[in-house]
C-alpha positions as CSV (number, residue, x, y, z in Angstrom):
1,X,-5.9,-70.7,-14.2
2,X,-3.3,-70.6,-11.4
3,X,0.1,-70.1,-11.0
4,X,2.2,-73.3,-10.5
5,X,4.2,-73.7,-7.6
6,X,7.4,-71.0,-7.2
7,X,9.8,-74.5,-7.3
8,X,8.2,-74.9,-10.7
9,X,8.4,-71.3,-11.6
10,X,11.7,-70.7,-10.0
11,X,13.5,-73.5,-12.8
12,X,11.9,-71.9,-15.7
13,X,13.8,-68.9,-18.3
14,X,12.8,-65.6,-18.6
15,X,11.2,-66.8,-21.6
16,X,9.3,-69.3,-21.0
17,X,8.1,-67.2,-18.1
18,X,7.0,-64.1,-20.1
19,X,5.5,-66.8,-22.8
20,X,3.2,-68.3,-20.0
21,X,2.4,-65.0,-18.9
22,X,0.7,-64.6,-22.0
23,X,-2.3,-66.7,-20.6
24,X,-1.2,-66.1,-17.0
25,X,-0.5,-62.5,-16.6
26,X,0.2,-62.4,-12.9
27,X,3.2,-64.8,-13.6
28,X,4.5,-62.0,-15.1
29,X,5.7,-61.1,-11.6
30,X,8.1,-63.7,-11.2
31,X,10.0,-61.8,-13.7
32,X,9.5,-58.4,-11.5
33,X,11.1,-60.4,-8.5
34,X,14.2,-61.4,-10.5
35,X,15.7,-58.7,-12.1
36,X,13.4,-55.7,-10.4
37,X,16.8,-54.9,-7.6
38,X,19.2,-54.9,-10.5
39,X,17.2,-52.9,-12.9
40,X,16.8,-50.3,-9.8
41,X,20.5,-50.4,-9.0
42,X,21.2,-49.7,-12.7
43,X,18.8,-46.6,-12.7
44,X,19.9,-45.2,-9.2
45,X,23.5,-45.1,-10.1
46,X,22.6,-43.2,-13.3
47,X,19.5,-41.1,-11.6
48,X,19.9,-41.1,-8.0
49,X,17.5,-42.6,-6.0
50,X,14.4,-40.9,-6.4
51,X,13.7,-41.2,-10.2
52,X,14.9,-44.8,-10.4
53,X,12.0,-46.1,-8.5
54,X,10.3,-44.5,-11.4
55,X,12.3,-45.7,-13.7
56,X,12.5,-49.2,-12.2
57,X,8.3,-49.1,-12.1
58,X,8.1,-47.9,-15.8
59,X,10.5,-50.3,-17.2
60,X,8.2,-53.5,-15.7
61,X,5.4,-51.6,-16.7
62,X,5.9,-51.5,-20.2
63,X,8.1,-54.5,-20.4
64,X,4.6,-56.4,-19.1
65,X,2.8,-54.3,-22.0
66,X,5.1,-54.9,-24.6
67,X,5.0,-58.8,-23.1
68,X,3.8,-60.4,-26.7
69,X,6.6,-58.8,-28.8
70,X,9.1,-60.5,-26.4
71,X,11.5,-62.8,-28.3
72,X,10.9,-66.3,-27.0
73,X,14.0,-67.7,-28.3
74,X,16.1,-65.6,-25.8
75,X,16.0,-67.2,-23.1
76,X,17.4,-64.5,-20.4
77,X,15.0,-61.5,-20.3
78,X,18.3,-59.3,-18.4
79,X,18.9,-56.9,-22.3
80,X,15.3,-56.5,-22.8
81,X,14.7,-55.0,-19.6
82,X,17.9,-53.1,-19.3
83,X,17.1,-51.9,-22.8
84,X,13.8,-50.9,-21.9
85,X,15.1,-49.1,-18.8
86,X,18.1,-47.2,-20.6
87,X,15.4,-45.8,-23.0
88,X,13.3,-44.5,-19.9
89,X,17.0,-42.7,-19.1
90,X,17.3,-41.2,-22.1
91,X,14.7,-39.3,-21.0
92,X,16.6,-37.7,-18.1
93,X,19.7,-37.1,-20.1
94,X,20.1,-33.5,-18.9
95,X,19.6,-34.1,-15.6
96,X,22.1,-37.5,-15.5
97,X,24.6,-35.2,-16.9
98,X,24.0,-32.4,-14.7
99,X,24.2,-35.2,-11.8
100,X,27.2,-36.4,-13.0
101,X,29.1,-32.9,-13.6
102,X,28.3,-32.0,-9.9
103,X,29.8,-34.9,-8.7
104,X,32.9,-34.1,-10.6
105,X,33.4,-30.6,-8.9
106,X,32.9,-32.1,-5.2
107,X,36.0,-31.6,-3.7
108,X,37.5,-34.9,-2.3
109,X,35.9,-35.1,0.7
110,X,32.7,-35.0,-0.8
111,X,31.3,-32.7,1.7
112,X,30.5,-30.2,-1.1
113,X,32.6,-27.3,0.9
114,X,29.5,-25.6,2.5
115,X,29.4,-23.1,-0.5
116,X,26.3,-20.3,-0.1
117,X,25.7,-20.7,-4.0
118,X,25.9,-24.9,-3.9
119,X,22.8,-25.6,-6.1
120,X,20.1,-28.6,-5.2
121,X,22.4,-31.2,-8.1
122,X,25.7,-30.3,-5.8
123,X,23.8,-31.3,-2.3
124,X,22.4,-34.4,-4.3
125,X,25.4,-35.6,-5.6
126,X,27.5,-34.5,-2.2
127,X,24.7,-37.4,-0.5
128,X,25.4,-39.9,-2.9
129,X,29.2,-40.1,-3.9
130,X,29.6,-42.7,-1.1
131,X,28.0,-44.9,-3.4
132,X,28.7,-43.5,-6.9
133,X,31.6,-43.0,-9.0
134,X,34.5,-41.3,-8.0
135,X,34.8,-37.5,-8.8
136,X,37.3,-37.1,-11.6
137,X,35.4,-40.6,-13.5
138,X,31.8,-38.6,-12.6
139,X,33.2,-35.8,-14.5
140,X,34.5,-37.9,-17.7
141,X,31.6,-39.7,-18.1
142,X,29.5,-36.6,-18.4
143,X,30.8,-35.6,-20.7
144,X,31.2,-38.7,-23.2
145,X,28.3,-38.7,-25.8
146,X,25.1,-40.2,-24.4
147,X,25.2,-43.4,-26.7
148,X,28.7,-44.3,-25.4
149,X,27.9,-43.5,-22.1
150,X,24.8,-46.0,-22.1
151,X,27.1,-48.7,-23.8
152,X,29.7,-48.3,-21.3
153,X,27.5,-48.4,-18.4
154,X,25.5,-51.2,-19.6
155,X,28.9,-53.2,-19.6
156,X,30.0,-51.7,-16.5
157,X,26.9,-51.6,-14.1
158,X,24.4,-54.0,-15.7
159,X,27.0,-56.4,-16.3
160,X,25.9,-57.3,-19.5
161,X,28.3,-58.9,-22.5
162,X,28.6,-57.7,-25.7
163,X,26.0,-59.0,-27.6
164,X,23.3,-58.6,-24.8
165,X,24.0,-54.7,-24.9
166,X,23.5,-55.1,-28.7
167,X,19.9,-56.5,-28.2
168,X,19.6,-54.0,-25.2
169,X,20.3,-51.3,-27.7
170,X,19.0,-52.6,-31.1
171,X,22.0,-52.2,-32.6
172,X,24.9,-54.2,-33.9
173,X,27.6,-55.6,-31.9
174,X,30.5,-54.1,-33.8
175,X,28.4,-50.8,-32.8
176,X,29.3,-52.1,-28.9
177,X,32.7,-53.0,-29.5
178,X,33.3,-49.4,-31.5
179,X,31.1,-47.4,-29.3
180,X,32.8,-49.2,-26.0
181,X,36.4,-48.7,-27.1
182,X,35.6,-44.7,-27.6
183,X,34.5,-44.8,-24.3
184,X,37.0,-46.1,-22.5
185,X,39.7,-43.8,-24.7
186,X,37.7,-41.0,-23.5
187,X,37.9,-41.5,-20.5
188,X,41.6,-42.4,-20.5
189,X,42.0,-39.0,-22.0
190,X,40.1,-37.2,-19.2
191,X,41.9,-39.2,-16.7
192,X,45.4,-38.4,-17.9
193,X,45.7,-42.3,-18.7
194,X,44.5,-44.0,-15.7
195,X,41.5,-46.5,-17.3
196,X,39.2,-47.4,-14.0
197,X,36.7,-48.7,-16.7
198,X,39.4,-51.4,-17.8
199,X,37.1,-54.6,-18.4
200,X,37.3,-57.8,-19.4
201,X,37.0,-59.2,-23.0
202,X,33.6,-60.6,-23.4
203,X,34.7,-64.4,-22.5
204,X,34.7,-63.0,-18.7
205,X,31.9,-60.6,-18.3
206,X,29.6,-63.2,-18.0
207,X,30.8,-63.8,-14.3
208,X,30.3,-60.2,-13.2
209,X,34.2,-60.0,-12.6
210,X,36.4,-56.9,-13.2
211,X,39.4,-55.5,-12.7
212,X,38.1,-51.9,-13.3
213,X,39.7,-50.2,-10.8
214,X,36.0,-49.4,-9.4
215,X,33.4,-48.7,-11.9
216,X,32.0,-51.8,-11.0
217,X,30.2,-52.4,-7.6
C-alpha cells in the first residue's frame, strides 16, 4: 500500500500518523520530518553537536520500534519523543555535566583564556557558548540533580507544558510542578537571586513565549 498524498498526511495528528504507520511503516517518516529539528536542537543544547545527531537518530529509531505501544488517544507525539530522547541523555549525564561546568568557568569572553592545561570539554564548550547558556546559568544547572535538570529543560528548551513533561517523564505532574520549582530556587540561589529561568504558568507555555531572561531560544 502507498502513502497518501503529503496534503493528506500533512492534516493528520501525530497519532493517527504513527497508528497508520502500523500497516504503513514508511509513513512513519512524516513523524521524523516534524519534530526530527526540534528533538536535535533539544539534544545539542544538552550534548553539543556531535552526540545529538546520535541522540536525535536513536530517539526515531526506537520511537519507530516502540511504534505499537504508542498511545493513540494523545494526539501530539512532541512528550513521547522528547521522553524518549531525555532517556538517551541520561545516558551522557557525566559528560552533560562536565559540558556544562566548563562552560561555567569560561571567562566572559568566552575565548577560554588560551590556558596550556584547557582540557578537550573547555575548547568544546569555549565553541559553543555563542549558542548555549550563559556562563554563571551553565554552571547552576550542573549542578542541580539530573531529574530537575531534565524537568527544567524540558520546560525551557522543548517547550513543553506541564502535563506533557509528566507523560515525557512517566511521572506525575505534581512531580513537575515540585521538581520545577526546586529548580528554579536553585538556580536563584546560585545566581544570587537573579531567576533567568522565570517562566510562564502553564496557561502560556503552550505558545513558546517567555520572559526567561534567556534560557529560552
Amino acid at each position: 500500500m502507498t502513502v497518501e498524498p503529503d496534503v493528506r498526511v500533512g492534516q493528520e495528528s501525530d497519532a493517527s500518523v504513527v497508528e497508520r504507520s502500523w500497516h504503513e511503516p514508511e509513513v512513519f517518516a512524516v513523524l521524523f520530518d516534524r519534530h526530527a529539528d526540534s528533538v536535535h536542537r533539544y539534544a545539542a543544547r544538552r550534548l553539543g553537536g556531535e552526540a545529538a545527531e546520535d541522540v536525535m537518530a536513536e530517539t526515531f529509531t526506537t520511537a519507530f520500534q516502540q511504534r505499537f505501544r504508542y498511545d493513540t488517544g494523545q494526539a501530539g507525539a512532541r512528550p513521547w519523543l522528547f521522553g524518549i530522547a531525555t532517556n538517551l541523555i541520561s545516558r551522557h549525564r557525566r559528560a552533560e555535566a562536565r559540558r556544562l561546568r566548563a562552560l561555567g568557568r569560561l571567562p566572559p569572553d568566552g575565548t577560554g583564556g588560551g590556558r596550556a592545561e584547557e582540557t578537550v570539554a573547555d575548547q568544546v564548550a569555549a565553541r559553543v557558548s555563542a549558542q548555549a547558556v550563559g556562563r554563571e546559568l551553565a554552571g547552576a544547572l550542573a549542578r542541580l540533580p539530573a531529574r530537575h535538570r531534565d524537568v527544567l529543560l524540558l520546560v525551557a528548551w522543548a517547550d513543553l507544558g506541564y502535563e506533557e513533561v509528566a507523560r515525557a517523564l512517566n511521572v506525575p505532574v505534581g512531580t513537575v510542578r515540585s521538581r520545577l520549582h526546586r529548580a528554579r530556587r536553585k538556580v536563584r540561589e546560585a545566581l544570587g537571586g537573579s531567576d533567568p529561568t522565570a517562566l510562564q504558568e502553564e496557561s502560556g507555555q503552550s505558545d513558546g513565549q517567555s520572559d526567561d531572561g534567556g534560557l529560552r531560544r
